[in-house]
VOPAGU-2260 file (C-alpha; in pm, 1 decimal, decimal comma):
REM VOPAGU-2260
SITE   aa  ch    i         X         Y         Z
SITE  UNK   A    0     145,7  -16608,5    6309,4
SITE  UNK   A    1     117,1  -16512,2    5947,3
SITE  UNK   A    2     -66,8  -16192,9    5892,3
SITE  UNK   A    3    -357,2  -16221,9    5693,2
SITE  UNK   A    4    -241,9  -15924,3    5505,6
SITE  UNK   A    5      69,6  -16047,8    5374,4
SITE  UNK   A    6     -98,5  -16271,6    5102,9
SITE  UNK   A    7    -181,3  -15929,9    4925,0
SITE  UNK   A    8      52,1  -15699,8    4695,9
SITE  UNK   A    9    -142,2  -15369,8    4580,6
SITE  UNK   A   10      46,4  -15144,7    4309,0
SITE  UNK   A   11     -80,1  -14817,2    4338,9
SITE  UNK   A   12     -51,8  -14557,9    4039,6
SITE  UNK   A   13      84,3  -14205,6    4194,3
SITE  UNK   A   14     -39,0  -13946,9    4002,9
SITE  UNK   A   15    -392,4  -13913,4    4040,6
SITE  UNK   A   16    -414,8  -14178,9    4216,0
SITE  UNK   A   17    -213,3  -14215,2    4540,4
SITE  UNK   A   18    -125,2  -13849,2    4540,8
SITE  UNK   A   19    -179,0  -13477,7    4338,9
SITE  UNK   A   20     115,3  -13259,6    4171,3
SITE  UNK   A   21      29,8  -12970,1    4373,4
SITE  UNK   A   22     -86,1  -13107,3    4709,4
SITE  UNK   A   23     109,4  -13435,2    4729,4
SITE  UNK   A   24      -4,5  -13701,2    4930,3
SITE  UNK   A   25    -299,0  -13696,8    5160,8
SITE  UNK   A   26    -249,2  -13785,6    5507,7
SITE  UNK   A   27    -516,0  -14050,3    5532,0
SITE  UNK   A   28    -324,8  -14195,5    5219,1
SITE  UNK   A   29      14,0  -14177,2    5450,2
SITE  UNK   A   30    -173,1  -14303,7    5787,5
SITE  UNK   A   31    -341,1  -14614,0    5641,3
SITE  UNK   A   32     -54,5  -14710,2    5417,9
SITE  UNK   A   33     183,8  -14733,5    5718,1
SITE  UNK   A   34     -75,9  -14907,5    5921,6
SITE  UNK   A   35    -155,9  -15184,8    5630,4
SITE  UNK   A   36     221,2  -15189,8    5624,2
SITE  UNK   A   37     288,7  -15257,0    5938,8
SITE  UNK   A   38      13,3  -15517,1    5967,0
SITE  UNK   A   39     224,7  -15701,3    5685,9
SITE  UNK   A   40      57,2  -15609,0    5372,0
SITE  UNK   A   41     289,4  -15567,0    5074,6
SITE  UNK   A   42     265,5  -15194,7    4864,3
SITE  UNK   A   43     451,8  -15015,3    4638,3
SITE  UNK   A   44     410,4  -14836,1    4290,6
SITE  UNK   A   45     373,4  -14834,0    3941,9
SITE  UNK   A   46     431,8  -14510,4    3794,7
SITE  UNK   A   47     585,5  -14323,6    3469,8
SITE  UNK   A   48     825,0  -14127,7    3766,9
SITE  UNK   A   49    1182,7  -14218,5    3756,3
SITE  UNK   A   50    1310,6  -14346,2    4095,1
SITE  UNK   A   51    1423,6  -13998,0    4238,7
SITE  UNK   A   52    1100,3  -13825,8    4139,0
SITE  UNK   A   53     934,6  -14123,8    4369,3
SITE  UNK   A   54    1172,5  -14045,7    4626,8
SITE  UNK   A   55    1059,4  -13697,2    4647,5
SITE  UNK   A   56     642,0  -13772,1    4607,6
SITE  UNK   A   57     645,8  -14043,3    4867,9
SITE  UNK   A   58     825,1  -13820,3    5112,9
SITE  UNK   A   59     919,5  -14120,0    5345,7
SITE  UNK   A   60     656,1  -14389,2    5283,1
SITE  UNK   A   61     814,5  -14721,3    5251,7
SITE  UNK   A   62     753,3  -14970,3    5024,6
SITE  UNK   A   63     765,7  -15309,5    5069,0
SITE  UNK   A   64     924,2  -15419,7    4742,4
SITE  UNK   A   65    1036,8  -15280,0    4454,0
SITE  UNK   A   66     921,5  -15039,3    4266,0
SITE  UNK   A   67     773,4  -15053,4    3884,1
SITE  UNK   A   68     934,9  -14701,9    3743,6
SITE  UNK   A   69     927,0  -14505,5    3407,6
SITE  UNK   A   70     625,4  -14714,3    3282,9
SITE  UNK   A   71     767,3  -15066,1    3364,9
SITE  UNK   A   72    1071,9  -14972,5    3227,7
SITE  UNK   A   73    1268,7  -14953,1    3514,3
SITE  UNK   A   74    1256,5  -15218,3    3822,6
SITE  UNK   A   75    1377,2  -15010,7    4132,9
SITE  UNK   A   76    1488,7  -15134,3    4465,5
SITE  UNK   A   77    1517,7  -14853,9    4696,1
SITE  UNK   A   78    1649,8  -15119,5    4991,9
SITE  UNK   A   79    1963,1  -15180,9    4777,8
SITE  UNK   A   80    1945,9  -14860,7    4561,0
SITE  UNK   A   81    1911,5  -15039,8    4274,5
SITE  UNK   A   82    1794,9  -15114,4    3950,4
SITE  UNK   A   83    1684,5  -15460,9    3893,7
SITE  UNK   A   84    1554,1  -15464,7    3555,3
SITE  UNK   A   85    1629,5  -15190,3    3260,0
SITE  UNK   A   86    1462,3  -15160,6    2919,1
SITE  UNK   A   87    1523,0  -14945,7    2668,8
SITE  UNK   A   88    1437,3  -14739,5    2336,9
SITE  UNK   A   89    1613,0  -14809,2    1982,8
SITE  UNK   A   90    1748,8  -14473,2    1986,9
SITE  UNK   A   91    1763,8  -14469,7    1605,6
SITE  UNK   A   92    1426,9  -14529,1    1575,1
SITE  UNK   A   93    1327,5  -14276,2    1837,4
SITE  UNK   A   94    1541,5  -13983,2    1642,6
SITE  UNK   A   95    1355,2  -14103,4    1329,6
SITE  UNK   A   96    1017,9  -14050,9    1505,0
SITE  UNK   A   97    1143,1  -13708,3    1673,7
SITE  UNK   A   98    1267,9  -13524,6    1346,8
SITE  UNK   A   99     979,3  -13632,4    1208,0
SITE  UNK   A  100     716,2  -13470,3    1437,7
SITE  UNK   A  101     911,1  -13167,5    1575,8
SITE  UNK   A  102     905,4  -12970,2    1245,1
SITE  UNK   A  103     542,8  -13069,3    1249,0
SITE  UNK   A  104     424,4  -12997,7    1613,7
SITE  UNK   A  105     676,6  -12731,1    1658,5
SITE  UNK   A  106     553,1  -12604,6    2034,7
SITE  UNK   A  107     603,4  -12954,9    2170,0
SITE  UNK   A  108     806,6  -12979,0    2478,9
SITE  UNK   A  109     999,7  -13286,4    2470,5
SITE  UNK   A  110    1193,4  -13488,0    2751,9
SITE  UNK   A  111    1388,7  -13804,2    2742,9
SITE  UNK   A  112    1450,7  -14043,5    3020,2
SITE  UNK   A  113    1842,1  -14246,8    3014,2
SITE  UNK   A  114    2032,0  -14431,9    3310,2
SITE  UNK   A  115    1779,6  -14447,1    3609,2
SITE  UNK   A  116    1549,8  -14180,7    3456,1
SITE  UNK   A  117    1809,5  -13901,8    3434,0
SITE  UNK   A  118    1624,7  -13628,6    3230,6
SITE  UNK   A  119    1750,5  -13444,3    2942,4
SITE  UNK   A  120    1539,4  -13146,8    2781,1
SITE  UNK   A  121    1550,4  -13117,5    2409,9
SITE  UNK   A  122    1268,4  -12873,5    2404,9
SITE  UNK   A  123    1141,1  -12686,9    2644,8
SITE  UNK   A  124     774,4  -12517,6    2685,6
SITE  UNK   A  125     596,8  -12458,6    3056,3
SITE  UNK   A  126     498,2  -12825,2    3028,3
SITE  UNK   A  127     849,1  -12924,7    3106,0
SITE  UNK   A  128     858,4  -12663,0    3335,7
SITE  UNK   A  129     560,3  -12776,3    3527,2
SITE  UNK   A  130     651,3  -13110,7    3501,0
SITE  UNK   A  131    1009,6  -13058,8    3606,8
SITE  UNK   A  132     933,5  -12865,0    3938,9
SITE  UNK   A  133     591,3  -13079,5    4034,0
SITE  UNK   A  134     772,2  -13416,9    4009,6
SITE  UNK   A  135    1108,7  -13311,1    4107,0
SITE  UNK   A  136    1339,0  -13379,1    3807,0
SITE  UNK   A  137    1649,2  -13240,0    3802,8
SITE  UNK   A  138    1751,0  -13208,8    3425,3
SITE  UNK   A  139    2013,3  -13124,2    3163,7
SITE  UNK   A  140    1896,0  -12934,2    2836,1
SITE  UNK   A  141    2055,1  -13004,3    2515,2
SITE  UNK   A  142    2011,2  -13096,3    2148,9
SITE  UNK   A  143    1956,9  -13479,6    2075,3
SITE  UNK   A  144    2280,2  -13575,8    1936,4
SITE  UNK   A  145    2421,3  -13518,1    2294,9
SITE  UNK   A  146    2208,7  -13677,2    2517,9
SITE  UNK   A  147    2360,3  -13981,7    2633,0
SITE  UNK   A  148    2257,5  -14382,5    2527,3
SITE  UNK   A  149    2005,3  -14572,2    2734,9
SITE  UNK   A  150    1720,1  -14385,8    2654,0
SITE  UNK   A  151    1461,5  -14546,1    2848,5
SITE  UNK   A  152    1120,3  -14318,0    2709,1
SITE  UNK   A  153    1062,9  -13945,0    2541,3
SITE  UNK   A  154     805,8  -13809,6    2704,0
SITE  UNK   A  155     603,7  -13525,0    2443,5
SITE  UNK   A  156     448,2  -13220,1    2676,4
SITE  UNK   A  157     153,9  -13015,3    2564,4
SITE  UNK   A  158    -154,9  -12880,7    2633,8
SITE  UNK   A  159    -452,0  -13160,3    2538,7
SITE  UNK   A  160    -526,2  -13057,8    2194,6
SITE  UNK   A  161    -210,8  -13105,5    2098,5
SITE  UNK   A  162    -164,4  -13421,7    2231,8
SITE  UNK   A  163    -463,8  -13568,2    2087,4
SITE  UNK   A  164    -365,8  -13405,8    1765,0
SITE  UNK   A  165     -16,9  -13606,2    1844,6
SITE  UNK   A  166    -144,4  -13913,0    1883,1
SITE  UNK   A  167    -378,9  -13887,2    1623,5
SITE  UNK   A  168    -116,7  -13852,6    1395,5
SITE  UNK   A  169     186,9  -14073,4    1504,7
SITE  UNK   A  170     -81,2  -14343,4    1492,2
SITE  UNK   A  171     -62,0  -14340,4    1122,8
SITE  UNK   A  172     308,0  -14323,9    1114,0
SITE  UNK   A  173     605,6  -14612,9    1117,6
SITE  UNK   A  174     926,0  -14531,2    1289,9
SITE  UNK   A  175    1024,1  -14881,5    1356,4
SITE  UNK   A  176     889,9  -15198,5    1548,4
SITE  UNK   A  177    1084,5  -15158,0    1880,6
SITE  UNK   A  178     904,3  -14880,4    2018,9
SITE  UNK   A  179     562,8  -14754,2    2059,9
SITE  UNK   A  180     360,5  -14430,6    2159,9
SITE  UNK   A  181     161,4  -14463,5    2532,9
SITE  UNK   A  182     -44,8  -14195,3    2605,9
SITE  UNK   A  183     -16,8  -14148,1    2999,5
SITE  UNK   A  184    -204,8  -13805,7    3083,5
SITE  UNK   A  185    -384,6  -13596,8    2890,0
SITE  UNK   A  186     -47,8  -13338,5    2877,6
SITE  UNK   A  187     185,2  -13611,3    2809,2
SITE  UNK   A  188     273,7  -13851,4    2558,2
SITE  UNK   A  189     533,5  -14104,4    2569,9
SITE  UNK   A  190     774,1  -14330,0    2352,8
SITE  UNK   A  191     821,2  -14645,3    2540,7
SITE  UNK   A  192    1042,0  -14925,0    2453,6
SITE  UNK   A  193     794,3  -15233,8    2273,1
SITE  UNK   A  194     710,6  -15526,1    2520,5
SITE  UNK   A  195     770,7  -15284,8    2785,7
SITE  UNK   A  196     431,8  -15154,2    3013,6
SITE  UNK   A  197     310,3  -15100,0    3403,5
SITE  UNK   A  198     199,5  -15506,7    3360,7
SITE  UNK   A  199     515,3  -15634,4    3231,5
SITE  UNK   A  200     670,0  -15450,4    3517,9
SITE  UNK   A  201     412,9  -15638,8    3761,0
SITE  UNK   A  202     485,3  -15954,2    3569,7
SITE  UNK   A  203     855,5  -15914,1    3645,9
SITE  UNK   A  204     813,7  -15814,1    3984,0
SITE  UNK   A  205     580,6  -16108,6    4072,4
SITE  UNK   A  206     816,7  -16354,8    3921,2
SITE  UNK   A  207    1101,5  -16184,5    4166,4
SITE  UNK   A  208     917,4  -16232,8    4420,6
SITE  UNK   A  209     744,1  -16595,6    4344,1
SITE  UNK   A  210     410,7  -16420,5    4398,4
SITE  UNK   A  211     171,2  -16514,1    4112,9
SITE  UNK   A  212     -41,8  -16200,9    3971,6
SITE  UNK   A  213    -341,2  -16303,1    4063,1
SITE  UNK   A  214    -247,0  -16239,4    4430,8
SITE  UNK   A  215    -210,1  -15835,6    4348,2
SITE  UNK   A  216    -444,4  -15576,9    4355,4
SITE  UNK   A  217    -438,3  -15219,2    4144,5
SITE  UNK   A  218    -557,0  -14923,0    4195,1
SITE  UNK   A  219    -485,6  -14665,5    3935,1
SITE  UNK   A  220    -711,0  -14377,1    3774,6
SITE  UNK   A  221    -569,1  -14368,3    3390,4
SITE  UNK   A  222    -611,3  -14511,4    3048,7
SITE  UNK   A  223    -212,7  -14651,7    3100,2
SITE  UNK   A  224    -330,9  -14828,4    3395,8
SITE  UNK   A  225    -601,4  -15058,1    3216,9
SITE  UNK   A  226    -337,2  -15341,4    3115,0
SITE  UNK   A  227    -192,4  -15368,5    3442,4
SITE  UNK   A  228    -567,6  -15328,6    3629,2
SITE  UNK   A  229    -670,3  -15625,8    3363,7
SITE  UNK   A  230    -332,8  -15824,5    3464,2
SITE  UNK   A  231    -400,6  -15810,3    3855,4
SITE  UNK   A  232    -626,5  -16063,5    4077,7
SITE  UNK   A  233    -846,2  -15797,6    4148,7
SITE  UNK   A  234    -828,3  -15393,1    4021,1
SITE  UNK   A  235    -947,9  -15080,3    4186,2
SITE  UNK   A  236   -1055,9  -14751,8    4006,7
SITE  UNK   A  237   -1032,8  -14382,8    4188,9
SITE  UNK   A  238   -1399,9  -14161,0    4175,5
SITE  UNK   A  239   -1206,1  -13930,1    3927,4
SITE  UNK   A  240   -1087,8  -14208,9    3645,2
SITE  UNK   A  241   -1240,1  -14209,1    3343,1
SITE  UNK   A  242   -1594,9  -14388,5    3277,5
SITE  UNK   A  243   -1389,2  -14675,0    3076,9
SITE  UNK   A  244   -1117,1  -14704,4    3348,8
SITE  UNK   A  245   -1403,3  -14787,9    3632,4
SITE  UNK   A  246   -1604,5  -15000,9    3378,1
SITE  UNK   A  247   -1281,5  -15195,4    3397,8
SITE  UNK   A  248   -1218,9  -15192,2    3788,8
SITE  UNK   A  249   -1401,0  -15467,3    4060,2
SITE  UNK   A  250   -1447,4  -15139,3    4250,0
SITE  UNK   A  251   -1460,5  -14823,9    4290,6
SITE  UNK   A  252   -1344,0  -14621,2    4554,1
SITE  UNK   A  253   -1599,7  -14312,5    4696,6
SITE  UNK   A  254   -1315,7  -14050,6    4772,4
SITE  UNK   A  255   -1101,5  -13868,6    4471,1
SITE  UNK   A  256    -731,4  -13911,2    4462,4
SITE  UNK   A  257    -797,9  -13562,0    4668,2
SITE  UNK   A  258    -992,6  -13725,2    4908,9
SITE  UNK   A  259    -782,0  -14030,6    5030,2
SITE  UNK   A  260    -925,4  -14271,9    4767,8
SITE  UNK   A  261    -631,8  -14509,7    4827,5
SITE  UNK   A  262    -643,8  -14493,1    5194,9
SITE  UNK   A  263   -1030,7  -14540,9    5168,9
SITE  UNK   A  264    -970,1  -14835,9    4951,5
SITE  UNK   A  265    -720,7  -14999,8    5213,9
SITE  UNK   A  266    -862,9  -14926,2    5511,0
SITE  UNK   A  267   -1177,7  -15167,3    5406,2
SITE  UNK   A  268    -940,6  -15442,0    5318,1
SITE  UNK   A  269    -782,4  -15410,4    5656,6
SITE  UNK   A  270   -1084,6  -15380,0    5804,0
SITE  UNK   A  271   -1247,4  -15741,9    5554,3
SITE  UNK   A  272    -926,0  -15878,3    5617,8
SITE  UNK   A  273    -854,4  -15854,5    5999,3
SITE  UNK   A  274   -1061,0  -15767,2    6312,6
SITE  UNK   A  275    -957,7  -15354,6    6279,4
């Protein structure tokens, strides 16, 4: 008999969401995931990590199907190992926008993403450090003329002022129409490839798997989440998103992303759902 579970798909953000930097994922998160799992709900993520960083934060959770990587920029199959949809930066245009700002926001880290979200370091400041050792990138440092093609984002590291200050200012700036600046934490922000986002991700993955997005279900905790919460049947906010990020949710879960908010969240559909 079909499990009344298996008409849903969530996507679950990671940081902040499913799991923290520091203490990973909670164990409630781990128990109930496996359980809605194995009662034939579909789960996996959506998530600016590249697919070895994932590796390493899920620490043996499996997904169901693939998973939506670098921002929607990469469609990863862990089953097959492989990538099932690529998009990527006009590198021209991305140079343009980096020699630009650098002389201008000189204590920038900056990282870009190629391949399957290999990383190469073309500045380095203890945001890159952090970021490097709590999402477990392995990475190359060099200047820009030798990282390789396929860049798939640059990701700017800094400490929140500067960011803002960033953003502020690259929103009054052309480098091109083929890319675009997504801010994604309030340390980080990113060049991403235009058309390219967490919902076209979902759209792509729903059309893989004939599942229409109204059958999916978010949960996410950031500002980058809102167009793929709005693109879902129904979207879930954690207790620590920001006020505009649960104004834009159908719920809201009790617990933190500390706390087990995405176990809390599942548990009561298992529990609507089935007779648990």
């Amino acid at each position: 008999m079909r499990s009344a579970l298996s008409e849903y798909l969530v996507i679950c953000d990671m940081d902040n969401t499913l799991l923290t930097a520091k203490a990973g994922v909670p164990d409630c998160n781990r128990a109930v995931i496996r359980l809605f799992t194995e009662m034939g709900g579909l789960f996996t993520v959506a998530t600016g990590r590249p697919p070895e960083s994932i590796r390493a934060a899920l620490q043996g959770i499996q997904l169901s199907v693939p998973a939506i990587s670098c921002n929607g920029a990469l469609l990863y199959d862990f089953s097959s190992e492989s990538v099932l949809q690529r998009a990527t930066l006009d590198r021209a245009q991305a140079t343009a926008a980096l020699a630009d700002i650098l002389p201008k926001f000189p204590r920038l880290g900056v990282e870009v993403m190629v391949g399957n979200g290999e990383m190469y370091v073309l500045q380095a400041n203890e945001y890159t450090h952090a970021h490097q050792i709590d999402e477990h990138l392995g990475s190359v440092a060099c200047p820009v003329e030798c990282v390789p093609d396929g860049w798939i984002k640059v990701v700017f590291a800094a400490d929140p002022e500067t960011i803002r200050k960033l953003g502020q200012y690259t929103k009054n700036k052309y480098y091109g129409r083929d890319n675009y600046f997504l801010a994604t934490n309030s340390i980080y922000l990113e060049i991403m490839p235009m058309g390219t986002s967490k919902a076209t991700g979902m759209q792509a993955l729903c059309a893989l798997l004939h599942l229409p997005p109204k059958r999916t279900i978010v949960i996410g905790d950031y500002y980058n989440d809102l167009e793929l919460m709005r693109e879902a049947g129904y979207a879930v906010a954690v207790a620590n998103a920001p006020a505009e990020v649960k104004a834009s949710a159908d719920a809201v879960t009790t617990c933190t992303c500390a706390e087990g908010a995405v176990g809390e969240y599942l548990y009561q559909l298992i529990r609507r759902k089935t007779d648990v």
